[in-house]
N, C-alpha and C positions, 0 to 999 in steps of 0.2 A: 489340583490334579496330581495324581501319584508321579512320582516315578516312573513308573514302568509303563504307566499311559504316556508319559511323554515321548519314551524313547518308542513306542512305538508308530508314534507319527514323527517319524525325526528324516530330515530332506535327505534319503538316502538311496534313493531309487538306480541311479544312474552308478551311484559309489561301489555299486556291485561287483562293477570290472573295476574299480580301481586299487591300487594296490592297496593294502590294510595293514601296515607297519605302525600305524599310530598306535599310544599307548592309551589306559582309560584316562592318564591327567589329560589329554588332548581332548578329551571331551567337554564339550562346550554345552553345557547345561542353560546357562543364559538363552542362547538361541533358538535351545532345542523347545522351551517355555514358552520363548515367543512363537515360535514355529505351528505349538500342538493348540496355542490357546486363540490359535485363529478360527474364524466362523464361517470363513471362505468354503464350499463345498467345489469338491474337483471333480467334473463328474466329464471333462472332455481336455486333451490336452493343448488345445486352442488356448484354456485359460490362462497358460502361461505367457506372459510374456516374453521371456529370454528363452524358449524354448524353438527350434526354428526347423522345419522338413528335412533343412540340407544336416541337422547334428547327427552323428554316428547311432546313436544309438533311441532316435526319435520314434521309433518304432515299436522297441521294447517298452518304452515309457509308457506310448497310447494304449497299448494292452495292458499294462498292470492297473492304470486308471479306469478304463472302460470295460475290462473283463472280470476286475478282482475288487476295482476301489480302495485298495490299501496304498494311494499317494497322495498325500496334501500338498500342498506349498504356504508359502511366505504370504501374510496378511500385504504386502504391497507386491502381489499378483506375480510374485516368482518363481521360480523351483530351483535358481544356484547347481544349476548342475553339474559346476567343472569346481564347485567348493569339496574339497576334501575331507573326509569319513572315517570314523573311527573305528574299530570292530563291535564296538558294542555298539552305534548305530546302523550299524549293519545287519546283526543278530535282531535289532527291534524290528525293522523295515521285513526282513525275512520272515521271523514270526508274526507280524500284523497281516502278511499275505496267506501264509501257509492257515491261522486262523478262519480266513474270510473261504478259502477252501475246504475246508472243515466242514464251517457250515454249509456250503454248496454239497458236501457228501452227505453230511446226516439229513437236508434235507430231501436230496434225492434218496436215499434208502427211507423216509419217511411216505414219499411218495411211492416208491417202489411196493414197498408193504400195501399202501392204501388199496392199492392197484395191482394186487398180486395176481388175481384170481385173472383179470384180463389180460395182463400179458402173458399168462400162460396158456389162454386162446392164443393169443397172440402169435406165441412160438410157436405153438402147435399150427398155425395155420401159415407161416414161413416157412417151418418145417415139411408140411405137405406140398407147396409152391414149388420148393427145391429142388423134389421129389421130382414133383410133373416137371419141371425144368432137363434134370438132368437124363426121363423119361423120351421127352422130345429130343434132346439132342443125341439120345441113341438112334432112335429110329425114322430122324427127320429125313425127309425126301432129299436135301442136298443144302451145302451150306454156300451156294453161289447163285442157285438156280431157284425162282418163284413162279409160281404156276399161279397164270390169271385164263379162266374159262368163261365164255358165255355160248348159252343153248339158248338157240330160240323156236318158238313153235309158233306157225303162221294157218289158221284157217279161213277160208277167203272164198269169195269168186266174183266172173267176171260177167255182166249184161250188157248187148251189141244193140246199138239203132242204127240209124241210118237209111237213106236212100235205095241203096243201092241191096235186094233182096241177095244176092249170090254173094255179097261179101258178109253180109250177114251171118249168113247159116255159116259158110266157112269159117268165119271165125269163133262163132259156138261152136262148130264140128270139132274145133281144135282146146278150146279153152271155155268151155261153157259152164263146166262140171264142179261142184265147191270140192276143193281137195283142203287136204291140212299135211302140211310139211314141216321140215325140220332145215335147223341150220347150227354145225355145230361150229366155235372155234376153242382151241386150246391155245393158249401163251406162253411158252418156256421163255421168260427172261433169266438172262445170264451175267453177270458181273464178275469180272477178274479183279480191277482195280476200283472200282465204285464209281467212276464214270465210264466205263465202256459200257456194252449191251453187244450182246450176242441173242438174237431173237430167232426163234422157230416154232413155228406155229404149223398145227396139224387141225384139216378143217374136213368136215365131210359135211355131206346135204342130200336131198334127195328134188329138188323144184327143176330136174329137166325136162320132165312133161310135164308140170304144173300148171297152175291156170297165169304164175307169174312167173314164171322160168326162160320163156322161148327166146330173150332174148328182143322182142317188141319194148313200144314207150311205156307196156304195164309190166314192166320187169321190177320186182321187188331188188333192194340194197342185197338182203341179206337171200336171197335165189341166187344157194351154190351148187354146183353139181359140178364136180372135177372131171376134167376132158381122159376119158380111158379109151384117146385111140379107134379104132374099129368097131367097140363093143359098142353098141349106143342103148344098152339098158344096163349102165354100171352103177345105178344110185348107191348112196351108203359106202363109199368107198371112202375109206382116211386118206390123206395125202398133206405131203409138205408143200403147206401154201407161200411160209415162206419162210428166208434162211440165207443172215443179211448179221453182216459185224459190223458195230459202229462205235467209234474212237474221235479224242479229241485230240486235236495237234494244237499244240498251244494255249494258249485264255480264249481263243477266238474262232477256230477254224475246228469242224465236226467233219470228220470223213467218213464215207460207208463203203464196204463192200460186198455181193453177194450173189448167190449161184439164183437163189429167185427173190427179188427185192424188186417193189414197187415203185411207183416213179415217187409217188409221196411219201415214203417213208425216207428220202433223200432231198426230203425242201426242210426249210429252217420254220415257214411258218404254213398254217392253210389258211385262206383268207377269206371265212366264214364259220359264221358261228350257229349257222341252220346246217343240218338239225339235231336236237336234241337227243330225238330217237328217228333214227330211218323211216321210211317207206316204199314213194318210190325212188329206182335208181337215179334217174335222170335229175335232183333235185341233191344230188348229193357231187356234182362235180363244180359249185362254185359259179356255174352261170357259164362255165366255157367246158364243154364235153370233149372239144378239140384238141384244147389248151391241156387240159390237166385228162388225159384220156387215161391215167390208172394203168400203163402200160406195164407188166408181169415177165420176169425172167431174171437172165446174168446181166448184174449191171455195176457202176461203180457212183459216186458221186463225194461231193462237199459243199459244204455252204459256212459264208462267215457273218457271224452273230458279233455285233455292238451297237449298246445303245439306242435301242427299239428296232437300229436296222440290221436286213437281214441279204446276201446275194445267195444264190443256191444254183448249182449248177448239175446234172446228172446225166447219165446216159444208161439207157436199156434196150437189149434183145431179146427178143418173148423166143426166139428159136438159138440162143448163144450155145445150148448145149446136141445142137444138132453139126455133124462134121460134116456133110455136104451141101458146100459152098451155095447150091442152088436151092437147099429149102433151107437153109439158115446157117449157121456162126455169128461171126460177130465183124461187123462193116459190109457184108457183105447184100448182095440185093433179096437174099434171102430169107436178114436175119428178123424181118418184122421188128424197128431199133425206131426208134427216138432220143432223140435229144432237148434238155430243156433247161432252161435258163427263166430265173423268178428274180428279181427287185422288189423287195416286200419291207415294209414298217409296222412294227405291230406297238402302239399306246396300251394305256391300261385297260381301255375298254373300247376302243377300236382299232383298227388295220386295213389297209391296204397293198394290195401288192398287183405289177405286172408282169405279164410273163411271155414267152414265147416257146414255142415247139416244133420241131422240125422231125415230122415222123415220114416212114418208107413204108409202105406197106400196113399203116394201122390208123383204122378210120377214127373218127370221132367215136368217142366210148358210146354216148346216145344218141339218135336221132331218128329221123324218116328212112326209110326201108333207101331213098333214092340218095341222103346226104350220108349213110354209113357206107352203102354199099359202092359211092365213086372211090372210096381211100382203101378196098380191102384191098386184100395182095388179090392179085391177078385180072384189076379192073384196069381200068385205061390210066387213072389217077394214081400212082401206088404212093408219088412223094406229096405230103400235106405242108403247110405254112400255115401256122394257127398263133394268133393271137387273143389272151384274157386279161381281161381287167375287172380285179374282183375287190369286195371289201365287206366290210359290217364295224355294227355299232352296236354298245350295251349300255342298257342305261345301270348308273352305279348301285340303283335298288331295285329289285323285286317289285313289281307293281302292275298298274292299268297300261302302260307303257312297254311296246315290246321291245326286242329287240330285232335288230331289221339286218339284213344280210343282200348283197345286190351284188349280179356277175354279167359281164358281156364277154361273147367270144366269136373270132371273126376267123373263120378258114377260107386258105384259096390252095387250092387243088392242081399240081404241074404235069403238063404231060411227061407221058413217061413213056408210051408208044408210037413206033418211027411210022405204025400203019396207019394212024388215026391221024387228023388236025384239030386237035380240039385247043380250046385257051379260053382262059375267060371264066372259069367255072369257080364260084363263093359260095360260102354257108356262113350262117351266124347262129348263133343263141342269147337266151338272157332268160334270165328268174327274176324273183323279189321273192323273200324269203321273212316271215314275219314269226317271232316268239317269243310266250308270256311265261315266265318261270316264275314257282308260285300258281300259278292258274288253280282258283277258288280255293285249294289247300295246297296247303305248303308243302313240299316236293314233287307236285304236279306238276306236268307243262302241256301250254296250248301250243298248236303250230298251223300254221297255215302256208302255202304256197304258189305262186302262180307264175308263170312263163311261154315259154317256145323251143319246144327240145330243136337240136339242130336242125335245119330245115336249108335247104337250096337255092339262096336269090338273085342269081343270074348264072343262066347257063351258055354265054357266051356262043361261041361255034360249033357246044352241044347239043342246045335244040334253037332256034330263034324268036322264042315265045317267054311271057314268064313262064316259070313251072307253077306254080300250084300249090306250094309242096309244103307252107307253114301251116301250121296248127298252135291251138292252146292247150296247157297243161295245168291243172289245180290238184292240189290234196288238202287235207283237212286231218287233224290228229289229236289224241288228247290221249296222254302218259299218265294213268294212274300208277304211283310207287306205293304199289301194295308194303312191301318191306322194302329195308336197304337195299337188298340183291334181287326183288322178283318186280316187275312190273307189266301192267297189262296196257296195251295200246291198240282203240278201236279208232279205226281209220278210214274214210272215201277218198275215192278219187275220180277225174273225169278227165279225158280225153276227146277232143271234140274232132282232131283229124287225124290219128294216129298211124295213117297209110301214105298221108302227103298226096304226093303227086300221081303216085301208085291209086290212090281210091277215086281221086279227080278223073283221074282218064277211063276207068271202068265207069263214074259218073255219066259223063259226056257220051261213054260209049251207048249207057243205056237211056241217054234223053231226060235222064231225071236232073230233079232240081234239089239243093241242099248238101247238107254234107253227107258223102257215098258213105260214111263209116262212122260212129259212135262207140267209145269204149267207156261204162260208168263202173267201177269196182267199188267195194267194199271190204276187210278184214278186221281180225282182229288177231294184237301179234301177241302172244309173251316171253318176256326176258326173263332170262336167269341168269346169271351173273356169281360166279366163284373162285 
């Protein structure tokens, strides 16, 4: 081997920082023979032996062997790296690297050339990306603020049986007729620090004389129509539905506050995975309408998250922003307020949670004409006691298997009038909520559901009888996801006493047998989503 091959395998790697005062007689040519005419390949610095993580400069070394390959060592598995260096073993080890770079340039300008014609697509189309890059960020809507939208459109109607002929006709007099409505929402999320959220949403609707708007058990999820006061043909009107800052205090604790914030938008989890896509209302409060009653206004809350568990505690007044003390503020007998406290656990693919509610003046979100209307303000009942106990379960695949969703809720109802002696007055509710994701094609879903919207089971020293007043509830649904953002959802449903206690006693009155009232519907919804 030449000379000059030798010196440029010569153990010099580390001698870089050392100092280089040797002259060429210090050159140790013997070594440098043995050094270069070894067969060893270095292709990791493991191979060394005397080489060790905690050396100074153990770093340096693994990169000039594994990025450049210009380091050998000693045929008995060495590298000597505290042995001392000459300057012309220095100049060899340098030029063996600067070489092996070399070739890394002429082959990448070989490559380069090969390839010319496509990175000049290339640039040109990073060049154009830039462009739209720096395009969008002239005229982007805000650099804090993302807008999430969904429009839906609902055409539908409703067909009455029943017993009783005069509830009948009233109730097609009222909702007979197929209409097709609209439900819009818009979502301004807002980020200052990347975990706050400042949310305000602006929603309009037009289902308040629709065939699912009145506010009965066939009230659609998505039948909005914003309250304008006196006017009662104010459809189509925008309004802030809601408008609510939430911040984290610590690793653990979520705070909210806000001038109209919902009771749910201040729990940590919701404890059901029904349903996919809405339909009716009463199928969407988790099995307790009482408990989670979706109360709207000025409210504040927190809840602390560790470790699948969750406590959440909140408080709201649907009238906070009214100043006399007797139709609302806040504490007051006015303010239509709840209060609610949740115990909840949420696993990877199930949850549970408990909860409690203490509202004044605000009934169960759903139910029979006779279990809503003992909790409204100005009934005998105004303060409620409601208890839910909700949960679900998913299975970890897609499949014949659904997933199953199950709630109970138990209200008792306190007097609140020195005129009256009533005590004694309860409602409950409960679902079971069933869904196939995937359903025959892949982003499909089935849904099915059945229950008992709140309903009256003992009316203590209100009336001395039972009332009457339960009923069944079913829907049935299937989510075609036409695209990512549009999906179409043809739906039934069936109501087998939807008046309670209220259709019972017109029953009785009129000597007939069976149920005084039947409600069976049909629709079909579609989303749109941007």
């Amino acid at each position: 081997m030449k000379l000059f091959q030798k010196l440029l395998l010569a153990p010099a790697a580390l001698g870089l920082m050392a100092p280089m005062a040797a002259s060429a007689a210090d050159l140790n040519l013997a070594g440098v023979n043995q050094y270069a005419t070894s067969d060893e390949q270095v292709t990791s610095i493991t191979q060394f032996s005397d080489v060790q993580p905690t050396d100074w400069a153990y770093q340096a070394l693994s990169n000039l062997i594994e990025r450049y390959g210009c380091v050998a060592g000693y045929p008995n598995g060495t590298f000597k790296g505290k042995q001392a260096m000459t300057r012309y073993e220095a100049a060899a080890l340098l030029n063996a690297c600067l070489d092996r770079i070399t070739e890394v340039t002429d082959e990448l300008k070989r490559l380069m050339k090969e390839f010319e014609k496509e990175l000049a697509v290339l640039k040109g189309r990073v060049d154009g990306l830039e462009a739209k890059v720096g395009e969008l960020e002239a005229t982007q809507f805000s650099t804090t603020t993302k807008l999430k939208g969904i429009a839906t459109f609902v055409l539908g109607a409703n067909s009455f049986g029943g017993s009783v002929e005069g509830l009948r006709d009233a109730a097609a007099a009222v909702e007979g007729a197929t209409t097709f409505n609209y439900d819009v929402r818009l979502n301004f999320d807002t980020s200052f620090t990347g975990k706050d959220l400042l949310r305000t949403t602006l929603r309009a609707g037009n289902f308040a004389d629709s065939a699912f708007g009145n506010g009965g058990l066939n009230q659609l999820e998505v039948a909005f129509q914003e309250d304008c006061g006196t006017d009662a043909d104010c459809g189509d009107v925008v309004a802030i539905n809601r408008l609510f800052y939430q911040f984290p205090i610590g690793s653990n604790f979520t705070a909210t506050i806000g001038g109209r914030v919902r009771q749910d938008d201040m729990l940590a989890m919701w404890p059901s995975a029904y349903p996919a896509d809405t339909v009716l209302d009463i199928f969407t409060y988790a099995g307790a309408p009482g408990t989670y009653n979706l109360n709207l206004g000025a409210g504040a809350g927190i809840w602390w998250q560790s470790n699948g568990w969750s406590i959440s505690a909140n408080y709201v007044a649907a009238n906070g922003d009214v100043g006399n003390p007797n139709n609302g503020g806040i504490g007051t007998d006015g303010s239509q307020e709840t209060g609610t406290v949740q115990l909840g656990y949420a696993a990877k693919n199930w949850g549970l949670a408990a909860a409690y509610n203490y509202s004044n003046g605000v009934s169960p979100a759903s139910g029979t004409p006779l279990a809503v209307g003992l909790g409204s303000t100005g009934a005998f009942f105004e303060t409620v006691n409601s208890v839910g106990i909700s949960g679900y379960w998913q299975p970890t695949t897609n499949g014949w298997v659904p997933s199953i969703s199950a709630g109970w809720g138990i209200n008792s109802y306190n007097e609140d009038n020195d005129a009256a002696n009533f005590d004694g007055v309860a409602s409950q509710s409960w679902y079971v909520g069933l869904q196939w994701q995937d359903a025959f094609i892949k982003g499909n879903a089935l849904g099915m559901a059945v229950g008992q919207p709140t309903f009256v089971t003992s009316c203590g020293d209100f009336c001395d009888k039972t009332p009457f007043d339960a009923g069944y509830a079913w829907e049935w649904w299937y989510k075609f996801q036409v695209t990512d953002n549009i999906s179409v959802t043809p739906a039934i449903f069936y109501l087998s006493n939807p008046l309670g206690s209220v259709g019972n006693a017109a029953r009785v009155a009129a000597g007939e047998n069976g149920a005084a009232l039947t409600n069976f519907g049909g629709l079909v919804k579609t989303t749109f989503k941007f």
